[in-house]
N, CA and C atoms as an extended XYZ file, in Angstrom:
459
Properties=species:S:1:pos:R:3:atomname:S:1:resname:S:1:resid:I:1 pbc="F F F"
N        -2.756        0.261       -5.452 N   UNK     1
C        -1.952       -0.712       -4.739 CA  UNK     1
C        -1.203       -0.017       -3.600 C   UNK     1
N        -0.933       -0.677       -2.314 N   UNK     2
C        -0.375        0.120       -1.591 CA  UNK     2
C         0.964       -0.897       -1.594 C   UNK     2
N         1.612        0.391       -1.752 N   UNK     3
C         3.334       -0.521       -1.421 CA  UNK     3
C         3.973        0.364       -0.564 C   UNK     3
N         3.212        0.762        0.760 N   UNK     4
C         3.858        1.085        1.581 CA  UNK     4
C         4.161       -0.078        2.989 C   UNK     4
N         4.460       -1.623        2.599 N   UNK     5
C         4.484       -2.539        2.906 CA  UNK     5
C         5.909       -3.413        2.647 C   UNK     5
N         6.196       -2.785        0.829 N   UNK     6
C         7.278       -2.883        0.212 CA  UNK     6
C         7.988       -1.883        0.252 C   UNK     6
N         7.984       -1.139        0.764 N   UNK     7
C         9.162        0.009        1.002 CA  UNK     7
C        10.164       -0.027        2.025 C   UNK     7
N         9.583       -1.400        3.223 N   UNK     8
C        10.336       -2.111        3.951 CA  UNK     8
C        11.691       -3.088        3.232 C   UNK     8
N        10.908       -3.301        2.376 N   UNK     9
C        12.059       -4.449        1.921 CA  UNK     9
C        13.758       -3.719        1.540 C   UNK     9
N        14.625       -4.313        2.115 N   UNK    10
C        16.255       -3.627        1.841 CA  UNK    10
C        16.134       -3.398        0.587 C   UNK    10
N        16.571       -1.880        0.092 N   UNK    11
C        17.069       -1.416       -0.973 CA  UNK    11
C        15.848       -1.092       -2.181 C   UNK    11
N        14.525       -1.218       -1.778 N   UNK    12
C        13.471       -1.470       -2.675 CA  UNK    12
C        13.519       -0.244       -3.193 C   UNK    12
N        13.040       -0.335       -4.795 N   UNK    13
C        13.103        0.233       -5.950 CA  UNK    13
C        11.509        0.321       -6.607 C   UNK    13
N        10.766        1.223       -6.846 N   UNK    14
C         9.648        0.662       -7.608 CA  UNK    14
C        10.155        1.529       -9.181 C   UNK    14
N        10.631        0.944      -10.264 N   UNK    15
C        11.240        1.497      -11.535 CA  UNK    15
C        10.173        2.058      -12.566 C   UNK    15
N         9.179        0.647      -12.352 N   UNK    16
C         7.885        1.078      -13.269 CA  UNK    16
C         6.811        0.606      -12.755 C   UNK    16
N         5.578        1.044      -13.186 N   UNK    17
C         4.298        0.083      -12.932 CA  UNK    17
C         4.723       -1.330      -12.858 C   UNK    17
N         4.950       -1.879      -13.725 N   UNK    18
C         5.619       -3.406      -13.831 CA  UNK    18
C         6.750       -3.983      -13.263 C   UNK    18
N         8.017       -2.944      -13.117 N   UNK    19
C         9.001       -3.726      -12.669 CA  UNK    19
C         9.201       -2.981      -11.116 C   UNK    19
N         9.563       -3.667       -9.837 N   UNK    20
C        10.365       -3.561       -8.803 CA  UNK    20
C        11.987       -4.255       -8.128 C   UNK    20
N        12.441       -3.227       -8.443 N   UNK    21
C        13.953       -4.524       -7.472 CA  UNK    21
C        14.128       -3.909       -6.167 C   UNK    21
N        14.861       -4.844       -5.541 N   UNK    22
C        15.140       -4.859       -3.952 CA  UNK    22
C        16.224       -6.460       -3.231 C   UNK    22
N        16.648       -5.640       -2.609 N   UNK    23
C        17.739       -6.790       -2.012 CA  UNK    23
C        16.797       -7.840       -1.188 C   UNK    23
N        17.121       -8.939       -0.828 N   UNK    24
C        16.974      -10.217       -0.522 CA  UNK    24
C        15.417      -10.052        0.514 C   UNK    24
N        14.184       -9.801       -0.233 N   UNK    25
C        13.095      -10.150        0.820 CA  UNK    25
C        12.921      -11.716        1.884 C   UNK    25
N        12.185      -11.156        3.162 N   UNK    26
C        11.727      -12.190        4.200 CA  UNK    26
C        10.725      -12.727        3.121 C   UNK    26
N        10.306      -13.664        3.754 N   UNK    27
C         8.722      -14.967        3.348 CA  UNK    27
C         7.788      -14.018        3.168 C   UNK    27
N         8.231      -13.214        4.669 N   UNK    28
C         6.680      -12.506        4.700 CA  UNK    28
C         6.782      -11.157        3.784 C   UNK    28
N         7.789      -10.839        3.221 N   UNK    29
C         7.765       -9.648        2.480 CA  UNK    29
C         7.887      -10.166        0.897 C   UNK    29
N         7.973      -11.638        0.597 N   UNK    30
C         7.474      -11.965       -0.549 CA  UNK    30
C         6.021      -12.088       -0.613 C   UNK    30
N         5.118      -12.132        0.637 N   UNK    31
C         3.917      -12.451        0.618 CA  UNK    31
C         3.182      -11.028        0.264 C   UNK    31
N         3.938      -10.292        0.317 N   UNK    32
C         3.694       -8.674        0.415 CA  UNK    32
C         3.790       -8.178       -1.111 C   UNK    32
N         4.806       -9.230       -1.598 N   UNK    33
C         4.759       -8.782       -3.511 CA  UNK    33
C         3.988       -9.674       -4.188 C   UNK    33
N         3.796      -10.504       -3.458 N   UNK    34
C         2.444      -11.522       -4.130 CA  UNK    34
C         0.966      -10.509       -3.679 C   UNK    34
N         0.690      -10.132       -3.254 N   UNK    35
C        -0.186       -9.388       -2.830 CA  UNK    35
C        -0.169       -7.913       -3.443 C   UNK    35
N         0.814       -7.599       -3.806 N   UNK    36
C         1.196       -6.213       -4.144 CA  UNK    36
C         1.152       -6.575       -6.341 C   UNK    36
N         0.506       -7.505       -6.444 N   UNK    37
C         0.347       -8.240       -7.749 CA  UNK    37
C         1.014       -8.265       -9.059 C   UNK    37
N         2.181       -8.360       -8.513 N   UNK    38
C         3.662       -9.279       -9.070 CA  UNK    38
C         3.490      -10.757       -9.107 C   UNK    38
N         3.730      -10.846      -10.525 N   UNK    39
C         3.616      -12.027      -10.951 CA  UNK    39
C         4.805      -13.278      -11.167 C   UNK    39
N         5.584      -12.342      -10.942 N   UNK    40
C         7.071      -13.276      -11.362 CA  UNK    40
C         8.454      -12.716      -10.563 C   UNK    40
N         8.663      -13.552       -9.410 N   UNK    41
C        10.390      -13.171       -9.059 CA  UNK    41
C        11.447      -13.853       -9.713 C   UNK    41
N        12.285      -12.533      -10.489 N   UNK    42
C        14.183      -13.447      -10.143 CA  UNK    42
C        14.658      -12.976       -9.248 C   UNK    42
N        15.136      -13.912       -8.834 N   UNK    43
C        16.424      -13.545       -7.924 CA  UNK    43
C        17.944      -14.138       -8.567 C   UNK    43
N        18.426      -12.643       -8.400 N   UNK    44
C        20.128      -12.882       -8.911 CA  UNK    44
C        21.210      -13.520       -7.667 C   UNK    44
N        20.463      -13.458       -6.518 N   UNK    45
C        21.720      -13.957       -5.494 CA  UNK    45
C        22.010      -15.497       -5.386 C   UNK    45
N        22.643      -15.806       -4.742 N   UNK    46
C        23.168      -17.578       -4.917 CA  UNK    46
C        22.487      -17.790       -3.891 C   UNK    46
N        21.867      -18.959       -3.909 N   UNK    47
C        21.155      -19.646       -2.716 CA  UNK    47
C        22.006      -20.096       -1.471 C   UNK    47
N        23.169      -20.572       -1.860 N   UNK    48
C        23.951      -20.716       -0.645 CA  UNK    48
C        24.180      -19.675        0.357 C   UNK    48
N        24.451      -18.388       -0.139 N   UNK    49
C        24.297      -16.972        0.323 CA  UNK    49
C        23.899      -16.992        1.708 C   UNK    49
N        24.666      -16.074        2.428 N   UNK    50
C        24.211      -16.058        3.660 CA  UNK    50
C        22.901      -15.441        4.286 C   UNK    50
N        22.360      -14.883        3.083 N   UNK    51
C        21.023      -14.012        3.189 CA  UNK    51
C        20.127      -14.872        2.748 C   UNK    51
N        20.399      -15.772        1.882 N   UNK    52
C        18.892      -16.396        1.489 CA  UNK    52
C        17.760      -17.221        2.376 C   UNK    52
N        16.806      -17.009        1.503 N   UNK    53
C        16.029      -18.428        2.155 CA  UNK    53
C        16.240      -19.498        2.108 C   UNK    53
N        15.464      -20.511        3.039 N   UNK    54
C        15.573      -21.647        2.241 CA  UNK    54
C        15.174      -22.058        1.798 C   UNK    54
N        14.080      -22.351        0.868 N   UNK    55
C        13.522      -22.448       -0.057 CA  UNK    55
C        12.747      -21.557       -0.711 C   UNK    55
N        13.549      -20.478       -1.411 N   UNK    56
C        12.746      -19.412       -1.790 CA  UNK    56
C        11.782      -19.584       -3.184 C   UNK    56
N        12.106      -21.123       -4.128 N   UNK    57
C        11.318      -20.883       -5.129 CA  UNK    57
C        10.321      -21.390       -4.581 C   UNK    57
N        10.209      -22.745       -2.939 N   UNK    58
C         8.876      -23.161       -2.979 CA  UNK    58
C         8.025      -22.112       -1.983 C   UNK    58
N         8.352      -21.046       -1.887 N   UNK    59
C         7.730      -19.831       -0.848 CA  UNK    59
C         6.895      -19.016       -1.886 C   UNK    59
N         7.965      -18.646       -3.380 N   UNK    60
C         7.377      -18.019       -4.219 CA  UNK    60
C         6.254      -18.734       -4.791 C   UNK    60
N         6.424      -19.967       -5.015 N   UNK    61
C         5.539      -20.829       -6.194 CA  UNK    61
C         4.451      -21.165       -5.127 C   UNK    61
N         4.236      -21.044       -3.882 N   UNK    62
C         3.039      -21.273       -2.757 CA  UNK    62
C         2.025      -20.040       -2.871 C   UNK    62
N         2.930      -19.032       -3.583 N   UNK    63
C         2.544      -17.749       -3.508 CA  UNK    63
C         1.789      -17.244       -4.493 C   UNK    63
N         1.815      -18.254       -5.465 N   UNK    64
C         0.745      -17.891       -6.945 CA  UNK    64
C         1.592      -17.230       -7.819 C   UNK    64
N         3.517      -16.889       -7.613 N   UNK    65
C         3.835      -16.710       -8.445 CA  UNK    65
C         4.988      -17.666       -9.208 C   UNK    65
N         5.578      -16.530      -10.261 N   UNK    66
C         6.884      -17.963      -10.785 CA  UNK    66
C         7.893      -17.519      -10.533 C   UNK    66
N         8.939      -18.274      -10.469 N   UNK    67
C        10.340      -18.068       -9.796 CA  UNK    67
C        11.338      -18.271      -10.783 C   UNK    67
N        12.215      -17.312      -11.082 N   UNK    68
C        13.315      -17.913      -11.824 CA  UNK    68
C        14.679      -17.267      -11.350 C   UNK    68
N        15.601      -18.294      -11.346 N   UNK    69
C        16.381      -18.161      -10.713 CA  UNK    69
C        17.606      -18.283      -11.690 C   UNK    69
N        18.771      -16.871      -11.597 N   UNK    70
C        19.696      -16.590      -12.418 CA  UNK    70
C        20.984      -16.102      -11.139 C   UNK    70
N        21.700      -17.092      -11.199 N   UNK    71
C        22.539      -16.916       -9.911 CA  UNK    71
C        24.235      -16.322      -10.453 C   UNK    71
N        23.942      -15.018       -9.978 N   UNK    72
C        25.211      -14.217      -10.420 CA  UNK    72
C        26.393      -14.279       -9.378 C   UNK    72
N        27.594      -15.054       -9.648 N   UNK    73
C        28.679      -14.938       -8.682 CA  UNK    73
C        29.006      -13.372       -8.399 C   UNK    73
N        28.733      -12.952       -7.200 N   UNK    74
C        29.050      -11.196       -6.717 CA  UNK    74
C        30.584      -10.924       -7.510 C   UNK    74
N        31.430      -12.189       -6.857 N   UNK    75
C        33.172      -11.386       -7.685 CA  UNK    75
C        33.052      -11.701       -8.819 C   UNK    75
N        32.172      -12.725       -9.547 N   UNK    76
C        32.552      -12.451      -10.781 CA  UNK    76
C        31.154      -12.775      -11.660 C   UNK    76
N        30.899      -11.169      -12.093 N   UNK    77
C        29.563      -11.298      -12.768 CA  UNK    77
C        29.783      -12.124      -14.487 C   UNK    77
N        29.051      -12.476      -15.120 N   UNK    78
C        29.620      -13.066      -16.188 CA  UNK    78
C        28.778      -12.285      -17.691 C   UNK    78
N        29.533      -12.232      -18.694 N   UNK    79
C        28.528      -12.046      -19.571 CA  UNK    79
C        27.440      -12.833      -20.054 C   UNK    79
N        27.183      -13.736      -19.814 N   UNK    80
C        26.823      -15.154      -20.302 CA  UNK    80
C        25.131      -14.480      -19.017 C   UNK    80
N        25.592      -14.381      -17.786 N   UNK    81
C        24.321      -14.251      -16.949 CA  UNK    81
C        23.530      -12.988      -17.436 C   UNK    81
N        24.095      -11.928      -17.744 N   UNK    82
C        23.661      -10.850      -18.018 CA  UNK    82
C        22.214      -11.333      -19.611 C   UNK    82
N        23.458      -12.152      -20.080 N   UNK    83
C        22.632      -12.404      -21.576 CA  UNK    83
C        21.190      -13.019      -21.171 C   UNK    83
N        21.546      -13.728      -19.980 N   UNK    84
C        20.345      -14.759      -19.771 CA  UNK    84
C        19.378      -13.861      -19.138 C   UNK    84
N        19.409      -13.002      -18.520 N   UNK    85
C        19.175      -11.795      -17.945 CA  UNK    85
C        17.943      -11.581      -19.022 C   UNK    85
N        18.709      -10.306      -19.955 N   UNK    86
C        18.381       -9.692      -21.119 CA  UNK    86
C        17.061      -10.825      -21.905 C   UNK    86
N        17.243      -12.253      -21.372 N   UNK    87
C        16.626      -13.032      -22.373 CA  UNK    87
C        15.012      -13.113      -21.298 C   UNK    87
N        15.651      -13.538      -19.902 N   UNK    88
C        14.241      -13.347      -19.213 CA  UNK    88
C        13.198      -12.036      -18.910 C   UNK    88
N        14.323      -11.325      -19.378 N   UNK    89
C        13.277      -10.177      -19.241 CA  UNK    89
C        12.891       -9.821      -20.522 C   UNK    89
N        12.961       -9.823      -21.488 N   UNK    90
C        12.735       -9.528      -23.120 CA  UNK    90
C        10.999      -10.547      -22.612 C   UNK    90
N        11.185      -11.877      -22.029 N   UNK    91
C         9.688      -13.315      -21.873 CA  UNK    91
C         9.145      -12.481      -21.297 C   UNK    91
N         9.469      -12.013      -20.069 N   UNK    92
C         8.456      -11.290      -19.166 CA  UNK    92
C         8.060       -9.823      -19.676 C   UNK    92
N         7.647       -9.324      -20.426 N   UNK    93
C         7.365       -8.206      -21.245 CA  UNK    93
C         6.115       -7.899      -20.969 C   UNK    93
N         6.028       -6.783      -20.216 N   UNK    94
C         4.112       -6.828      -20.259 CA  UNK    94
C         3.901       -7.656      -18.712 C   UNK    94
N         4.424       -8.495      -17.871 N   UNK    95
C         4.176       -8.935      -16.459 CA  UNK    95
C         4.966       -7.960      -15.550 C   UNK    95
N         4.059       -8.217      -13.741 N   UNK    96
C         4.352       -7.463      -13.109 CA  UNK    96
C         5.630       -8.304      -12.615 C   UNK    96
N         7.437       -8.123      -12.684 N   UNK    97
C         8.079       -8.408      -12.246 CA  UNK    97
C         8.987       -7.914      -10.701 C   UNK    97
N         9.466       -8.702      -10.122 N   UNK    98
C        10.091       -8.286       -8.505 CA  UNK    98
C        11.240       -8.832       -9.042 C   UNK    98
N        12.496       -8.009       -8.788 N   UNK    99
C        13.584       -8.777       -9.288 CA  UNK    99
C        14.693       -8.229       -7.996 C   UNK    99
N        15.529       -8.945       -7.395 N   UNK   100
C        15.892       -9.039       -6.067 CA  UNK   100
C        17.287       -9.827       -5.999 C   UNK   100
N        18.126       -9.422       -5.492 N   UNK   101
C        19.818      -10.156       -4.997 CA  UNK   101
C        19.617      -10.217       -3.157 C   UNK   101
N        20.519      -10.128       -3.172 N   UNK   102
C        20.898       -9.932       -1.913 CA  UNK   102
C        20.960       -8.437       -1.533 C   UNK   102
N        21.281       -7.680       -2.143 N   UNK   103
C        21.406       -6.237       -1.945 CA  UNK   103
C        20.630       -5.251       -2.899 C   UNK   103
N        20.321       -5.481       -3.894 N   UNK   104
C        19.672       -4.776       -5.150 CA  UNK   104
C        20.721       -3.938       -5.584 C   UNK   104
N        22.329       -4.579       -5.451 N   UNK   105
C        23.409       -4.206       -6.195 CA  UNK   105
C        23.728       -4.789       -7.970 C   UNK   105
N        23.832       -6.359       -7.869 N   UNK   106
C        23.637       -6.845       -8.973 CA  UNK   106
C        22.487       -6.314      -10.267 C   UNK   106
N        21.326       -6.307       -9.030 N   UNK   107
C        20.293       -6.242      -10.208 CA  UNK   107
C        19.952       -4.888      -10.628 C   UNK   107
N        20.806       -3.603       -9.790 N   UNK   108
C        20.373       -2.717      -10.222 CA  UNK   108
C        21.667       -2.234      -11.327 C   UNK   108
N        22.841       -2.766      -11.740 N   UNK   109
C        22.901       -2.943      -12.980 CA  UNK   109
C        22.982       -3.320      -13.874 C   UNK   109
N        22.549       -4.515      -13.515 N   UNK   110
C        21.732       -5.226      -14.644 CA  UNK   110
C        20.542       -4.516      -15.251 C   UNK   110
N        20.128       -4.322      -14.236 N   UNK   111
C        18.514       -3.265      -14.894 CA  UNK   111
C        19.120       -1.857      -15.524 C   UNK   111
N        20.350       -1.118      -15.316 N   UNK   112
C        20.241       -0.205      -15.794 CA  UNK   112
C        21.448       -1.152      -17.292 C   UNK   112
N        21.702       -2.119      -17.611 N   UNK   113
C        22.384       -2.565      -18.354 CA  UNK   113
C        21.508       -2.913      -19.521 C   UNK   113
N        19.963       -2.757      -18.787 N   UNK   114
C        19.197       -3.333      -19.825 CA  UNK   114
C        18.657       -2.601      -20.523 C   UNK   114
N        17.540       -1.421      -19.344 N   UNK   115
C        17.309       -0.598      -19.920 CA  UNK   115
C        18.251        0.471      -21.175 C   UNK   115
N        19.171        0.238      -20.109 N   UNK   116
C        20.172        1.038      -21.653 CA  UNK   116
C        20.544        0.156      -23.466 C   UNK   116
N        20.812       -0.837      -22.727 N   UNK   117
C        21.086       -2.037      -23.982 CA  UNK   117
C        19.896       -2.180      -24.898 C   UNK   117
N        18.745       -2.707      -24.087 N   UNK   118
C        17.412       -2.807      -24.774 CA  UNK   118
C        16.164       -2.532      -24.397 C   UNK   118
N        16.401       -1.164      -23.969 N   UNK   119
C        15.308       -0.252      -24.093 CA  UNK   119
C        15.877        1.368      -24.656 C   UNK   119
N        16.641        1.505      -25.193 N   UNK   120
C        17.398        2.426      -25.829 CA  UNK   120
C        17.688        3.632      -24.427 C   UNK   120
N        17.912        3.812      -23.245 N   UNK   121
C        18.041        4.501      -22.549 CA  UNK   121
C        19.410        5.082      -22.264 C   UNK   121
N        19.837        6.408      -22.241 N   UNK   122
C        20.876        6.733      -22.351 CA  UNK   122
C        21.706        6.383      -21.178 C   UNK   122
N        23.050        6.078      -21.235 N   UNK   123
C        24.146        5.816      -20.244 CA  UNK   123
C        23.834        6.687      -18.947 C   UNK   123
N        23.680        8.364      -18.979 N   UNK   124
C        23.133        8.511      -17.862 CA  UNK   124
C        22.148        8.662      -17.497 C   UNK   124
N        21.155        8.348      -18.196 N   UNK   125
C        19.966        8.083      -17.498 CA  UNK   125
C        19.918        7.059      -16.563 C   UNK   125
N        20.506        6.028      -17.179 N   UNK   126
C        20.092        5.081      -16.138 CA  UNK   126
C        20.939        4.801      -14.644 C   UNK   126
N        22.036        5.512      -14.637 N   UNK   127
C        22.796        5.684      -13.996 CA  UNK   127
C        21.865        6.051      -12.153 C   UNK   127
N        21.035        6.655      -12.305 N   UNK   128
C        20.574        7.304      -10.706 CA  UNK   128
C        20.010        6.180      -10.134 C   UNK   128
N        19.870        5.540      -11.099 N   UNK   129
C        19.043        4.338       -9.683 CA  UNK   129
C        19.874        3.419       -9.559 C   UNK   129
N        21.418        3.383      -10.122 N   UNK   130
C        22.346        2.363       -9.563 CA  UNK   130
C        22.764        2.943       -8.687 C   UNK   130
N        22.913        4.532       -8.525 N   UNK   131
C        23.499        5.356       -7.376 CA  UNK   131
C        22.455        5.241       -6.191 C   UNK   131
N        21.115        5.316       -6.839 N   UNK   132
C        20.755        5.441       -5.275 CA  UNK   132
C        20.559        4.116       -4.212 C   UNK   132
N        21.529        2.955       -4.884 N   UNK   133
C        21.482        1.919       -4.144 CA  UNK   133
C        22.978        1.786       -3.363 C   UNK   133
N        24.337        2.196       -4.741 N   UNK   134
C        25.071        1.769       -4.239 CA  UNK   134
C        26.106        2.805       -5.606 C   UNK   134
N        27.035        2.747       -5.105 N   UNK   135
C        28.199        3.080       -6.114 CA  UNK   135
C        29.002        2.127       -6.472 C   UNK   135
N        29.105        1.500       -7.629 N   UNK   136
C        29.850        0.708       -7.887 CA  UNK   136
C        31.013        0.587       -8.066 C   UNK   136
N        32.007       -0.429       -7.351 N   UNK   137
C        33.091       -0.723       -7.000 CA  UNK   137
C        33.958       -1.000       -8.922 C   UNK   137
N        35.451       -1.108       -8.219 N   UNK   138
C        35.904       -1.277       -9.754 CA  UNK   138
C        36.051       -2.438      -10.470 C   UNK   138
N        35.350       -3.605       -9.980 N   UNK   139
C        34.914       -4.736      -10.783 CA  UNK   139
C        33.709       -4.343      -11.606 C   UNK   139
N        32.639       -4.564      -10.637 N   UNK   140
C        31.400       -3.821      -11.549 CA  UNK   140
C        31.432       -3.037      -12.352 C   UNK   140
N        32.295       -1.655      -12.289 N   UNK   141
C        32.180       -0.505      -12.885 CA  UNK   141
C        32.678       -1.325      -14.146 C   UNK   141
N        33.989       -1.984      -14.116 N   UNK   142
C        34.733       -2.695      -15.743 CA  UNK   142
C        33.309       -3.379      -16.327 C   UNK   142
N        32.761       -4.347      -15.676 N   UNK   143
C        32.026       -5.283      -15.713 CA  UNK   143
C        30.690       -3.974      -16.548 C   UNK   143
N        30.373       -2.840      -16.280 N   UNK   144
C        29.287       -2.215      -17.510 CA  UNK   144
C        30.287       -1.482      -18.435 C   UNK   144
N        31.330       -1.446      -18.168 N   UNK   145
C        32.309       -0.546      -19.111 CA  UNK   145
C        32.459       -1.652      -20.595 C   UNK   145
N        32.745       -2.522      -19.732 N   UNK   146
C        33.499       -3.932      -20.696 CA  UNK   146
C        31.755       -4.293      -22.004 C   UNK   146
N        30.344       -4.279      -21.283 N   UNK   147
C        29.521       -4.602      -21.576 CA  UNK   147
C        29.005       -3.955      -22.789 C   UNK   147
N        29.109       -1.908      -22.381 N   UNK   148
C        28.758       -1.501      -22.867 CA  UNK   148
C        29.562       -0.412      -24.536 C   UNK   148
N        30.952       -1.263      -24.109 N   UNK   149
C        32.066       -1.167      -25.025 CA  UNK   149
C        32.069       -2.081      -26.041 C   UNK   149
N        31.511       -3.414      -25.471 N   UNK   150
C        30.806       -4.993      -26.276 CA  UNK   150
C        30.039       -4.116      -27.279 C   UNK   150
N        28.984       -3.690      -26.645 N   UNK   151
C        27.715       -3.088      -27.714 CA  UNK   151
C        28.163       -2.252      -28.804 C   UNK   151
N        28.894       -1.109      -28.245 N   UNK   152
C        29.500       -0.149      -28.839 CA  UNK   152
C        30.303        0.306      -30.118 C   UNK   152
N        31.268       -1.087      -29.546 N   UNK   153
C        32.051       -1.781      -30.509 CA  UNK   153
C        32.215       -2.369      -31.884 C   UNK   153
């Protein structure tokens, strides 16, 4: 596969064979992960968002793939989304997923919230690929502290 097509996209991540995140792709750079044979986008950003499309599930679903959409308020992430999170990705197990915000801030810790939560991966392991997007501010930072103190606990 060549994903030197997707390496354009803001903030793109390739994590595994199966999974990629990246902040808010164009039409034409979803046409690029439909092609790049990803089967399923979430997107964590709010549609109202000043980055989005406008109609990004009927761009995806034109595209031969499925769309699901889990819309995380940036100031205030919730536990409740994370869970729903944890629940769509537990379904998609085994598919090629694109998972995408506006920045590949949200979702990159969520993804390292998961991998650590439920894929047994240690706290710093998963830590480098939230750094190499972004350093998280001191909402977020509470927001995996609070999460992973939940588990802990």
């Amino acid at each position: 596969m060549d994903e030197s097509i997707l390496q354009g996209i803001y903030n793109y991540r390739r994590l595994t064979d199966l999974v990629a995140t990246a902040g808010q792709p164009s039409e034409e750079e979803l046409a690029a992960v439909a092609r790049a044979g990803f089967e399923v986008v979430v997107n964590l950003a709010l549609h109202d968002a000043e980055y989005s499309l406008p109609d990004e599930r009927k761009t995806v679903e034109s595209l031969g793939m499925r769309y699901i959409y889990i819309p995380v308020v940036w100031e205030r992430p919730l536990h409740s989304d994370l869970e729903q999170f944890f629940k769509v990705m537990d379904q998609l197990s085994g598919k090629r997923v694109f998972i995408h915000c506006a920045a590949n801030k949200r979702v990159s810790v969520f993804m390292a919230l998961y991998r650590q939560l439920r894929q047994g991966w240690s706290p710093d392991s998963v830590m480098p690929d939230v750094l190499g997007v972004w350093e998280p501010d001191t909402l977020w930072r509470q927001f995996m502290d609070e999460i992973a103190s939940k588990v802990s606990g």
